[in-house]
Residue, then its C-alpha position, 0 to 999 in steps of 0.5 A: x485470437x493471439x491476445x485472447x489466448x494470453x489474457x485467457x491463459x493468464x486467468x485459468x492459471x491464476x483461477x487454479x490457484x498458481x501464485x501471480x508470478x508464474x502465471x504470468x510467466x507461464x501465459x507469457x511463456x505459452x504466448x512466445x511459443x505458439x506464436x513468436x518460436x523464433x524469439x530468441x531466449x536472450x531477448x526474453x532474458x533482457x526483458x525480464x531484466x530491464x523490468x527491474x533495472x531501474x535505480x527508483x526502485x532499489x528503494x523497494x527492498x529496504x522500505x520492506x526492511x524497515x518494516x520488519x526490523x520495526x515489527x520486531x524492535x519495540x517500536x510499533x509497542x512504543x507508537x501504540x503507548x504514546x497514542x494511548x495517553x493521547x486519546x485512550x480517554x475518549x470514547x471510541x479511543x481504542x479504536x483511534x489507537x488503532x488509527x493513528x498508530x497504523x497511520x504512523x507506522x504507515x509513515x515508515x513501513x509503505x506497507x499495509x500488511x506489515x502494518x496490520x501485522x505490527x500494530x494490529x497484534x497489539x491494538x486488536x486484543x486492547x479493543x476486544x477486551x474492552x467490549x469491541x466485538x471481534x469482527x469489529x476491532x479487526x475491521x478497524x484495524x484492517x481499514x486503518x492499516x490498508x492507509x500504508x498504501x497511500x501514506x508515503x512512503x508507500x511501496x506502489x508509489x515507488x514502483x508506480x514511479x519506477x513505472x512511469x518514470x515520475x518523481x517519487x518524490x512528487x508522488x509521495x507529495x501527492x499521497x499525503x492529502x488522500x491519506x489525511x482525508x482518509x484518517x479524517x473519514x475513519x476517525x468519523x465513522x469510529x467517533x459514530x460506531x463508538x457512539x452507537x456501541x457504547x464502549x467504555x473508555x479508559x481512564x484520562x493519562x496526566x501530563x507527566x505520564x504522556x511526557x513519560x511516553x512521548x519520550x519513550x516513544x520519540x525516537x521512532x516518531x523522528x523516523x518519518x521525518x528522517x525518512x521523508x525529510x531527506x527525500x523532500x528536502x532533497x538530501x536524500x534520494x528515496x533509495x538512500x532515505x531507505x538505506x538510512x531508516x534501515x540503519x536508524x530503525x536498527x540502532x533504535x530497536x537494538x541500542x535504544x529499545x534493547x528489544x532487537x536481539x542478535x539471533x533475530x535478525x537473520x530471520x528478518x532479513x531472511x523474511x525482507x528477502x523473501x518479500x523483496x525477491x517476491x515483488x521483484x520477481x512479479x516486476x521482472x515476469x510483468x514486464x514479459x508480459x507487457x512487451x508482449x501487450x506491447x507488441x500486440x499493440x494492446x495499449x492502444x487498443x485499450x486506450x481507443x476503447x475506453x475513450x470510446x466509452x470513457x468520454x471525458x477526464x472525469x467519467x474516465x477516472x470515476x470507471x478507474x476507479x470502479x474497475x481497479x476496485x474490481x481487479x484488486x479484489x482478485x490480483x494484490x496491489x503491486x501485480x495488478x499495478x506493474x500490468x495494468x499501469x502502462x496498459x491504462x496510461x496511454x488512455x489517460x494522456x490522450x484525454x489529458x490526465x495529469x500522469x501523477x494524479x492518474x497514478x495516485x487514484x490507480x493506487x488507491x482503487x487497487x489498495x481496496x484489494x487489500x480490504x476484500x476477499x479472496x485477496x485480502x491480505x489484510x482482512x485476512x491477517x486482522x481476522x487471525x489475530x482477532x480470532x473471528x471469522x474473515x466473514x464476520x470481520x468483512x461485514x463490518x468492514x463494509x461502511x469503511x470500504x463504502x467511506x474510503x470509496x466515497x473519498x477516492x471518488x471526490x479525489x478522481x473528480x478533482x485532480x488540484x486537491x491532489x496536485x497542489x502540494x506538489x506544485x508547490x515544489x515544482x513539479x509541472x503537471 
């Protein structure tokens, strides 16, 4: 009865519209006050405080800031050009541009909304005007862009290990064959509906002109290799690999791009504090949250529970998959991440489940969340830029959902196309 109340509470203030933090703090409230009165306020304070005490995950708020200062610094304009002499060419080439360049903006922001921000204002108007109808460039664009939750170094990555306390680092590792598996199916299914549209292709760039652009855009293609490197090489933790993009990602759009100006940055990192404090904010209520599931001894039932029906490795992970496609639909990544990460683990253990490949395939179902109203973040913001309705854009971004749907099955069903690059450098599961 107690439970119920909680998880019911929890929902009805969510349904009405109150934004995830409060609901959860407002339900976990609720629950401390019919309940456990006598629970002093200080142990909810330390609660809250120990969700996001932890040192993993000061990485968050400058991945957040390399995003915007690269939104704003020329170099999402640059990436799209160089790209464009590459395969701008081909049939379905715009589309493509649409693909590799979130995939390398992927590689520096961890986020698929900035993502779609930065390069879908530049990719979405290219593919309109050369005949790709509106829903469909701004389905292109969304699929591709909501590949930042999944290329490291990506954001519920690093709260998932923050979570967890697994490396970060083996979790990057983890995220590079999903996220070359899912280019490699959206670029198949963009070759086809090129195909089937027939539209024009552009005109073949020379040697001397992608040189020109390779150049232009070469400080920002070092980025991620900056980034990832130093993590990797085991230079850098990911928090300072962080601190450093941000420094690098100023020099470059305000020394090298000359595009960053000096009125623009308290802006940015006004906008960056605003997300960061955002995402904290959820981690710090959640934790509230989980203490309480904890102490009702939730985990466990849960875990009993899905064992009970869930009965081997593999028809467990393939219903994750189908519940977390379920719940991303209507809680964003991270929330539902930070709630139900330390819910549904103990479940995976006791079968056996590898924590890291667990935690990968959780992060990729919650991802589609971005992909489907009414979450949505991405269908949502590809949709405003390409001036088209979200259900216009939705219908045609169903053959990607159903493809990407596809690979994170195969992914959940074997777990080594995952786990191999990280034992390669050690890791142990």
């Amino acid at each position: 009865m107690q439970v119920a109340i909680l998880m019911l509470s929890f929902f009805v203030f969510l349904a009405i519209g109150i934004p995830i933090a409060f609901s959860l703090g407002l339900s976990a409230l609720a629950y401390l006050l019919l309940f456990l009165p006598n629970v002093p306020f200080s142990t909810i304070a330390q609660q809250m405080y120990g969700g996001v005490n932890s040192f993993s995950l000061t990485a968050i708020p400058f991945f957040i800031l390399v995003g915007a200062i690269m939104d704003s610094g020329g170099i999402s304009k640059r990436l799209v050009d160089f790209i464009k002499t590459l395969v701008g060419h081909k049939r379905g080439g715009l589309g493509m541009i649409a693909l590799f360049s979130s995939v390398i903006f992927a590689s520096l922001s961890g986020s698929a909304v900035a993502n779609v921000a930065a390069t879908g204002a530049i990719t979405i108007p290219l593919m309109k005007k050369n005949g790709y109808p509106k829903g469909m460039a701004a389905a292109i664009e969304s699929s591709s862009s909501s590949l930042g939750a999944v290329i490291p170094p990506s954001l519920p990555f690093i709260v998932y290990g923050g979570l967890t306390s697994i490396s970060i680092g083996s979790l990057f590792l983890g995220g590079y064959v999903p996220g070359i598996l899912f280019t490699i199916l959206i670029l198949t299914l963009l070759i086809i509906k090129a195909k089937k549209l027939q539209v024009p292709v552009g005109e073949k760039a020379d040697n001397k002109t992608r040189f020109k652009s390779f150049l232009h855009a070469f400080p920002a293609l070092l980025t991620p290799f900056l980034i990832m490197g130093g993590i990797l090489g085991g230079i850098m933790t990911p928090t300072e690999a962080g601190a450093v993009g941000c420094v690098y990602a100023f020099v470059v759009s305000f020394v090298v791009y000359h595009e960053l100006k000096v009125k623009d940055i308290p802006k940015i990192l006004v906008n960056a504090a605003i997300t960061t404090g955002f995402v904290m904010l959820v981690m710090s209520v959640a934790s509230l949250f989980g203490w309480i599931m904890a102490f009702e001894n939730i985990p466990t039932t849960v875990a009993k529970g899905l064992i009970s029906v869930l009965k081997t490795p593999s028809m467990f992970m393939v219903g994750i998959v189908l519940l977390m496609i379920i719940i991303g639909t209507f809680i964003d990544t991270l929330s539902a991440l930070i709630i139900l990460g330390p819910v549904l683990l103990p479940a995976a253990n006791l079968l056996g489940i590898d924590p890291l490949h667990f935690g990968l395939i959780l992060c990729m179902s919650l991802s589609f969340g971005v992909l489907t109203p009414p979450v949505g973040t991405c269908l949502f913001v590809a949709s405003g830029i390409a001036e088209t309705t979200v259900e216009d854009t939705a219908h045609h971004v169903i053959p990607f959902v159903t493809i990407l749907f596809g690979g994170t099955i195969i992914l959940a069903l074997f777990p080594d196309l995952i786990l191999w690059l990280p034992r390669l450098t050690g890791y142990g599961g």
